[in-house]
N, C-alpha and C positions, 0 to 999 in steps of 0.2 A: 147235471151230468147227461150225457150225451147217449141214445139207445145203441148198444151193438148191433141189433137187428136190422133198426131203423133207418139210422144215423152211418153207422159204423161201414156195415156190408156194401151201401152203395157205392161211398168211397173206395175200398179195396176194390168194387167192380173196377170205375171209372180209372181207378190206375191202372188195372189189366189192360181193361182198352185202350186207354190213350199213354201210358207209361211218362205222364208226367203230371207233377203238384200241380203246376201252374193253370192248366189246361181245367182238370177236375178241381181246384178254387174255382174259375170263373165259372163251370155248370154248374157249381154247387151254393156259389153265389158268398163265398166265406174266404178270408185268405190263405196264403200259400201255409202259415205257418200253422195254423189251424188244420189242414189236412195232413200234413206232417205228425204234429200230434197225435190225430184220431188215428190215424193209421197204424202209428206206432204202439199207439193205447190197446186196440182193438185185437192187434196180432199181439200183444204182453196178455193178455187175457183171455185168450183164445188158444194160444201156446201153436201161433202159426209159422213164426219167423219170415214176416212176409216181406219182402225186399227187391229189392233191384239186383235183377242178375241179368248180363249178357242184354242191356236195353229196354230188359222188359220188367214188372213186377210178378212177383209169383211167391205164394204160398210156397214154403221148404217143409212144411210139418203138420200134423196133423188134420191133414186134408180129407176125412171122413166127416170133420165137425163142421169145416168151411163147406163141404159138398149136401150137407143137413140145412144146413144153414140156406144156402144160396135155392135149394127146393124149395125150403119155405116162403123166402121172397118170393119168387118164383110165382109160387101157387097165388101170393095177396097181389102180385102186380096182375095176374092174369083175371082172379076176382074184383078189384078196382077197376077194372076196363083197358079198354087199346090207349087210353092217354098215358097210361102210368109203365105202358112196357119198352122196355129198353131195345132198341132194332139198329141196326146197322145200313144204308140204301145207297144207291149208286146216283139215278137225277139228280140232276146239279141243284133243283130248286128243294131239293128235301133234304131237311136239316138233319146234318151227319156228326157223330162225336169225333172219328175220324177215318181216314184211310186203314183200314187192317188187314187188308189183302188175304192170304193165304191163312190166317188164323181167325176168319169169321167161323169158319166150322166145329173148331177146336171151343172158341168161346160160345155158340149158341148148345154144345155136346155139353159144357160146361156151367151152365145157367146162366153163364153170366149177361150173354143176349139170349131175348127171347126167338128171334127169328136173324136174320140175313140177307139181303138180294145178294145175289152171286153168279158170276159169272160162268155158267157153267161147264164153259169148254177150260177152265183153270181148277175148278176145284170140283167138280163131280167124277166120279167111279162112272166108267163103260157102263151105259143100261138108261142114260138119262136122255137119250136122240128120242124116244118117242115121250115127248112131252105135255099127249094131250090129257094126260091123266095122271095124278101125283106119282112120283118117284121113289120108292123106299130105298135106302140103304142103313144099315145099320137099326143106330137108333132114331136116326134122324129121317126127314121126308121132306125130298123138291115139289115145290109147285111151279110149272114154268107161269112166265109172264109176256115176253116175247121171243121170238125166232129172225135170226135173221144170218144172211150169208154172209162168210167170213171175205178178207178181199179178195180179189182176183187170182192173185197169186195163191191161193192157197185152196184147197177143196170143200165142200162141206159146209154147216151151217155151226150156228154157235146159240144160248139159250141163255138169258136171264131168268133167273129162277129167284122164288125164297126158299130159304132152308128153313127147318124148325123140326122141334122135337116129336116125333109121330106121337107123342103122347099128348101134344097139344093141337091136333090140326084139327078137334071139330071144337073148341074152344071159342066163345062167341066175340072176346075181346079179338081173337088170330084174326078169325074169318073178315073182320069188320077192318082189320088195318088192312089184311092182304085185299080187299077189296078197294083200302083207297089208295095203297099202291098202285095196282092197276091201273086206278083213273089218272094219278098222277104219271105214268110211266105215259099212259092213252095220250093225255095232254102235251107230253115233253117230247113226245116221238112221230106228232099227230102226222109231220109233213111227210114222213122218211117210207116211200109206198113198198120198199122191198121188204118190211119189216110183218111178220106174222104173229096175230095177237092170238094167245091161247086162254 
């Protein structure tokens, strides 16, 4: 039998994120019908009603238990180390689960990722242009990564940033990815001279 903790919750993540069996079979390395199952096992015994609504997967029910739940993960992937944490990045050479655009925020608020790079003239609150020092809003905190000018026609600078939970930003597993972001972003951007590293 199959761990709810273990087994169960990463699934439910991976459909949040990617909103399809097929996709979370092949990360998960199991078939389609197999994640179908757990999924359905997992929400029948956790009393989530977790389904496809409107494209996406989402818990309809008792989201205090899946919100305990996803902390605890949480807390072991960030004690296992930076290998085991679930992130979302934009460089083309850094392996992505997928496109989530406007809902990395929602899902890193959500545990369901640990952090984010994000574009921050799309998804940051006014207050994030001086980005030489973390960003707080809410509950969350930007780290910018670079700075660069938007095109011609338009005014202003724009900031890649990661997002994560200020409750996690002196976390040694964070510090240690948000640092090879960096180099990866440093490497992927090396030639582009307009661009400001923060």
């Amino acid at each position: 039998m199959r761990d709810v903790l273990l087994d169960g919750l990463p699934v439910l993540d991976l459909l949040e994120i990617t909103a399809s069996t097929s996709v979370v079979a092949a990360l998960t390395h199991c078939d389609q019908s197999s994640v179908s199952r757990l999924h359905r096992k997992v929400s029948d015994q956790l009393g989530l009603d977790f389904r496809k609504t409107n494209g996406h997967y989402r818990a309809h029910a008792n989201h205090a238990v899946l919100g305990a739940l996803r902390q605890a993960t949480q807390l072991l992937r960030l004690s296992n180390g930076q290998l085991q944490l679930q992130w979302h990045g934009k460089p083309r050479y850094v392996q992505d689960l997928q496109s989530i655009g406007g809902r990395a925020l929602e899902l890193v608020r959500e545990r369901i990722l640990d952090l984010a790079v994000v574009n921050g003239l799309e998804v940051l609150p006014s207050g994030w242009e001086d980005s030489r020092k973390p960003f707080a809003f809410g509950d969350l905190t930007a780290i910018g990564l670079v700075r660069y000018p938007l095109q011609p026609s338009c005014k202003g600078t724009n900031l890649e940033a990661v997002v994560l939970r200020s409750e996690h930003i002196e976390q040694p597993a964070v510090q240690a990815w948000i640092t090879q972001i960096r180099t990866i972003y440093q490497r992927e951007y090396a030639k582009l001279p307009e661009l400001a590293w923060l």
